[in-house]
N, C-alpha and C positions, 0 to 999 in steps of 0.2 A: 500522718503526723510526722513533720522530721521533728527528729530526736534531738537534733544538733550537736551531735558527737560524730561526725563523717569528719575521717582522718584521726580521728583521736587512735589510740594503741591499748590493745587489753590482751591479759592472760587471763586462759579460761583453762583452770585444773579438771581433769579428766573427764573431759569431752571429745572423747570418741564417737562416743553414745551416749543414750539416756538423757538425764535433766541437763549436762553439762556442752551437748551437742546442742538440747534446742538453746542453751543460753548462746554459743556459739555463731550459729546461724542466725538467730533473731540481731544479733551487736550485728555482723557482717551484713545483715539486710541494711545496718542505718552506717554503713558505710568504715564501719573498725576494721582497721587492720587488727591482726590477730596473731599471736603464739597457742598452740594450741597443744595441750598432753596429755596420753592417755598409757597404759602400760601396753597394752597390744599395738605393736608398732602397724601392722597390716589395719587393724581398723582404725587406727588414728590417720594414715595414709587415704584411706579413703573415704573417709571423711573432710579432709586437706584438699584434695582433691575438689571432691565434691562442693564443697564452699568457693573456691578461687573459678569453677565453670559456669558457677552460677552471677556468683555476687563481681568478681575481681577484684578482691581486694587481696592485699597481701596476707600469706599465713604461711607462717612457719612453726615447722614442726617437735615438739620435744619428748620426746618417747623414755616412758620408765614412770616407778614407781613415785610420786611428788612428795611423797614422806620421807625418802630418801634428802637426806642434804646434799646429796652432790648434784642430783635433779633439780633441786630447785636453785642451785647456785647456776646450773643451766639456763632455765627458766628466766632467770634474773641477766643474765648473760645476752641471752637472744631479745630480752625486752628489759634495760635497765633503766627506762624511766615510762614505766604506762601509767596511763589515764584511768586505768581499770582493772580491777581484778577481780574476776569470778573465784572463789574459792569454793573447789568442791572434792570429796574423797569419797574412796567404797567406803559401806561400814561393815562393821564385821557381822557375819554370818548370824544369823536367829537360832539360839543357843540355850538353855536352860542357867542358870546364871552360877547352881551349883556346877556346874561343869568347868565355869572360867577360871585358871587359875594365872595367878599373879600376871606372868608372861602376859598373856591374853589380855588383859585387865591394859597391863602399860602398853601394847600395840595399839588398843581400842582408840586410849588417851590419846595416844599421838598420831593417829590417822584423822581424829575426827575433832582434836581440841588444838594441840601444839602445832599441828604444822602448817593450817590457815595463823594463825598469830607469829606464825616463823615469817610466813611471806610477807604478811600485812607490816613487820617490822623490816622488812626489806624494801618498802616501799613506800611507807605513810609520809617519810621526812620529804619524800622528794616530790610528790603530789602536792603536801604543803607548801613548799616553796614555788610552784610552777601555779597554785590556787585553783586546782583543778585535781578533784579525785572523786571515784565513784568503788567502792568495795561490796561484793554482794557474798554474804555467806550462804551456800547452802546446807542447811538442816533439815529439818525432820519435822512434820506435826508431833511425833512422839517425844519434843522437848515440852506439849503441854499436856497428850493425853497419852497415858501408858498403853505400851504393847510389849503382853509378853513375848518372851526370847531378845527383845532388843533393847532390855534394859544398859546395855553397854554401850552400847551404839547414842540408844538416849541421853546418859548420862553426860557420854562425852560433847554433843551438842549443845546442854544445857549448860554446861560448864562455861562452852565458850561463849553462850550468847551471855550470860553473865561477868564474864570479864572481859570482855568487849562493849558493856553496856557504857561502862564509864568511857572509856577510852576513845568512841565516838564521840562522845561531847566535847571534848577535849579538841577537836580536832574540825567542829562544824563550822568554827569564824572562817578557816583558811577554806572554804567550800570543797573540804573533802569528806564524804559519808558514808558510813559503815552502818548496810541494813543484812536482814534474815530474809531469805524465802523459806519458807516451811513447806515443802509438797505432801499432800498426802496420799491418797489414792491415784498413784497417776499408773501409766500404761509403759513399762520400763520394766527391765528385765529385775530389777530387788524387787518391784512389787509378784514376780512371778516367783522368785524365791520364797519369801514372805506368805508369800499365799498356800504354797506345797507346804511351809510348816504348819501353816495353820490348819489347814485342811487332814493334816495327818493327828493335831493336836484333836482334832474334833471325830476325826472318824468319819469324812465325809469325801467323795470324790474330789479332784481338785476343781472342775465344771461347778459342780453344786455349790461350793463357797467361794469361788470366784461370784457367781451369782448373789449368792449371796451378800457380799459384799458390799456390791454393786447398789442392790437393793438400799443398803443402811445409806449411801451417798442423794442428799435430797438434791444432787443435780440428776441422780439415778443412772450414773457411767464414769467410768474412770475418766480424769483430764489427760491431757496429750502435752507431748513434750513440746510443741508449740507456742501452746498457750502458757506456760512454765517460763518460755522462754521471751516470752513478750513481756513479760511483766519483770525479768530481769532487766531486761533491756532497755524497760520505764524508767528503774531506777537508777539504770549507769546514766543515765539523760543527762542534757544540760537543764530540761525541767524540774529535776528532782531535789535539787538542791537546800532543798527544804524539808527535805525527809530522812529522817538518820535517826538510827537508835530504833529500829521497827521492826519488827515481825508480823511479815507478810505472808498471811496462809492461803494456800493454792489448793483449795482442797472440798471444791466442789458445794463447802456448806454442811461440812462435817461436824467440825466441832461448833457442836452446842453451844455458843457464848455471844450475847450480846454486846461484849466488849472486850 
């Protein structure tokens, strides 16, 4: 299927690896030039790499932390007028929620709430005017089902898909749209973090409740950053353009809900 965004321009926050790699490579299969940033400059490099041998399409590189302002004044620098924008951040660490104090509490906020809403105001006015914009946030299935230790993490995702609810709408006449992917069980190094907490929370091998886990997913395996990445890549489309304000779960068939 062409997507019909070949030549179009997108920033994809920290995609090195994980969910922000397969969003990277799936845009670059339908022909996006790319900025691409991740903090580890060596695996952002080869990943850079890797995409321009494959695909050839342009990509340039932005190395550092994107919660940083001076990185995303980067960011904005190397691509001041895209088509696109993956927003995606670490989240913080699976934690006991007694444990976060304040500090902690405001990093959370701003890795995983403020600093997609920093960029998206760096760039919504000018997709308006040009009638062409595609924003994807990624979050968490734990913005609709809890997981202990990453109540902070959740929170701050939850925040943002709520105040980004309206602000979509606001913005579908000029054909620019602001959706969610929600991953859940996917095959990525925070689900291997994730998994060591839990497993240590239970008292059980990490093997056995990786397994476990596994088992609760009725697709019965974790997803792959692939597939993760295909379905971003639906939505930066020139087809999508009719979908804004969405939460899209990736997640095998996890959460329980008919709607």
């Amino acid at each position: 299927m062409d997507l019909g965004i070949k030549g179009r321009r997108a920033i994809v926050c920290a995609s090195s690896r994980g969910l922000g790699r397969g969003c990277a490579i799936a845009l670059a299969e339908a022909g996006v030039d790319l900025v691409l940033n991740g903090r580890d400059p060596v695996a952002l490099s080869a990943t850079a790499e890797d995409i321009r041998a494959v695909y050839g399409v342009q990509v340039t590189e932005v190395a550092g932390d994107v919660s940083l302002p001076e990185v995303q004044r980067t960011l904005l620098s190397a691509c001041p007028d895209p088509d696109i924008l993956v927003n995606n951040n670490g989240g913080p660490p699976p934690r006991d929620f007694r444990k976060l104090d304040r500090q902690a509490m405001l990093d959370g906020v701003t890795q995983n709430m403020v600093t997609p809403i920093e960029l998206i105001q760096g760039v919504i006015d000018g997709m308006a005017e040009r009638g062409f914009g595609r924003i994807v946030n990624i979050t968490s299935l734990s913005v609709y089902v809890s997981i202990p230790g990453l109540d902070l993490s959740s929170g701050a995702r939850a925040g943002l898909t709520s105040f980004l609810a309206g602000v979509g709408r606001t913005f579908a006449a000029r054909n620019v749209t602001i959706n969610n992917l929600l991953p859940g069980k996917l095959a990525t190094d925070r689900i291997r973090t994730t998994t060591k907490f839990g497993a240590e929370k239970a008292g059980m091998s990490v093997e056995d409740y990786a397994a476990k886990q596994a088992k609760e997913i009725p697709a019965g395996r974790l997803g792959t950053t692939e597939e993760f990445g295909a379905a971003c890549a639906f939505l930066c489309s020139a087809h999508a353009g009719y979908i804004t304000g969405q939460n899209l779960r990736i997640d095998g068939g996890l959460y329980p809900s008919a709607f």
